[in-house]
C-alpha positions in Angstrom: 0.0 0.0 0.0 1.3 2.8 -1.1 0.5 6.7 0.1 0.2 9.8 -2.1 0.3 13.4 0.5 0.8 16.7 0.6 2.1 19.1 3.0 1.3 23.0 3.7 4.5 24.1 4.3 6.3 27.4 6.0 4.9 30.4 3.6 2.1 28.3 2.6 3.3 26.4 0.0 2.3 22.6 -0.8 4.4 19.7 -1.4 3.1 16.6 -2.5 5.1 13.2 -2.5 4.8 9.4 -1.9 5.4 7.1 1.0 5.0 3.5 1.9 5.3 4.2 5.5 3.7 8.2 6.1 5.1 8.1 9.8 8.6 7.4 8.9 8.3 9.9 5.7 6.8 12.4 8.0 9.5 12.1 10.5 12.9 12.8 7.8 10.2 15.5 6.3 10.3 16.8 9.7 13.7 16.2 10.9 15.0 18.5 7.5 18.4 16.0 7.4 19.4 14.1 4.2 16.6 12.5 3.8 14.8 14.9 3.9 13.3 16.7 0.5 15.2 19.4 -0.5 12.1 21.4 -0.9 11.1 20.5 2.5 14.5 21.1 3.8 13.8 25.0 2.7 10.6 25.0 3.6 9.2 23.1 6.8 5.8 21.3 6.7 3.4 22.7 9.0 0.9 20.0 8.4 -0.5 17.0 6.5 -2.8 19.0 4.4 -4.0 15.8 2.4 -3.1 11.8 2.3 -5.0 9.9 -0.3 -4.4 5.7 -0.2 -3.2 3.9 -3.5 -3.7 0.6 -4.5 0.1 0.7 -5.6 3.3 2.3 -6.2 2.4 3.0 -9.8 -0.8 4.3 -9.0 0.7 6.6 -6.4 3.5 7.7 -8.8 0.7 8.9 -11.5 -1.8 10.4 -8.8 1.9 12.7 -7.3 2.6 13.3 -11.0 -0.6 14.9 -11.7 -1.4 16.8 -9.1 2.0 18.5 -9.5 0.9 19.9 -12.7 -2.0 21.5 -11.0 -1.5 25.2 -10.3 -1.7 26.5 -7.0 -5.2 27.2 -6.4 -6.4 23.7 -7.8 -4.1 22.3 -5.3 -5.6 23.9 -2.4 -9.0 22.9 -3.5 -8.0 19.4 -3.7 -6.3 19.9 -0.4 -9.4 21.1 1.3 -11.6 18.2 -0.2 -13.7 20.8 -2.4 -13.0 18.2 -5.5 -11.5 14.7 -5.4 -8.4 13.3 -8.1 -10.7 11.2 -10.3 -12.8 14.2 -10.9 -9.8 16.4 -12.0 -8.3 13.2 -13.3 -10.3 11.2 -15.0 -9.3 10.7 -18.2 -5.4 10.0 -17.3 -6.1 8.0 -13.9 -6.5 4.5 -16.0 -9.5 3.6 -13.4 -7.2 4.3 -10.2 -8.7 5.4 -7.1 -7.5 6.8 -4.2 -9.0 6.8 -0.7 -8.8 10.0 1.3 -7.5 8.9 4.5 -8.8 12.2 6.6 -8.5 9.6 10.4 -4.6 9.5 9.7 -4.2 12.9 8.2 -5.2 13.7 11.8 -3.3 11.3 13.4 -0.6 12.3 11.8 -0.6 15.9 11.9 -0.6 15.4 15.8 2.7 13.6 15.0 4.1 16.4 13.3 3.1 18.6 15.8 5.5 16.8 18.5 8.1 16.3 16.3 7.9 20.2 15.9 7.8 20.8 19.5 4.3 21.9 19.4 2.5 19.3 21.8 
């Protein structure tokens, strides 16, 4: 099972990647060492803004490959729920879907939060 998220970051900005294992992602996102994103590294995550389920790797690579194209605004409505990736994606999604996983986006923004020293 693979994971497809994206974080609001310092300054507002999104990031979107994919992860096997969200917690352990999370933590080098949050740690801004080597394995960090360089992106990240620059700019902090503040939260999970969104973390959609994938029925695979491949699946997850196409979803993250798409919504990067998206401009900023689109991202932040997909962020907020206000429209899900099939219906922006549709025709390049080859009959993927993705389940929004809203129980661990809490979980693990609470995560975040203590790894930021926010608890």
């Amino acid at each position: 099972m693979y994971f497809v998220y994206m974080l609001r970051c310092r300054g507002g900005s999104l990031y979107t990647g994919i992860a096997a294992d969200m917690e352990k992602r999370l933590r080098q996102h949050a740690s801004g060492g080597a394995a960090c994103a360089k992106y990240t590294r620059a700019h902090p995550p503040e939260a999970i803004a969104a973390l959609w389920q994938a029925e695979d790797h491949a699946a997850a690579a196409r979803l993250e490959a798409f919504i990067k194209t998206l401009p900023p605004e689109k991202k932040r409505r997909l962020a907020a729920g206000e429209t899900a990736p099939e219906a922006l994606f549709a025709d390049r999604l080859d009959g993927c879907s993705y389940l929004r996983r809203e129980e661990e986006e809490l979980r693990l923004n609470a995560l975040l939060d203590a790894l930021r020293g926010k608890e």
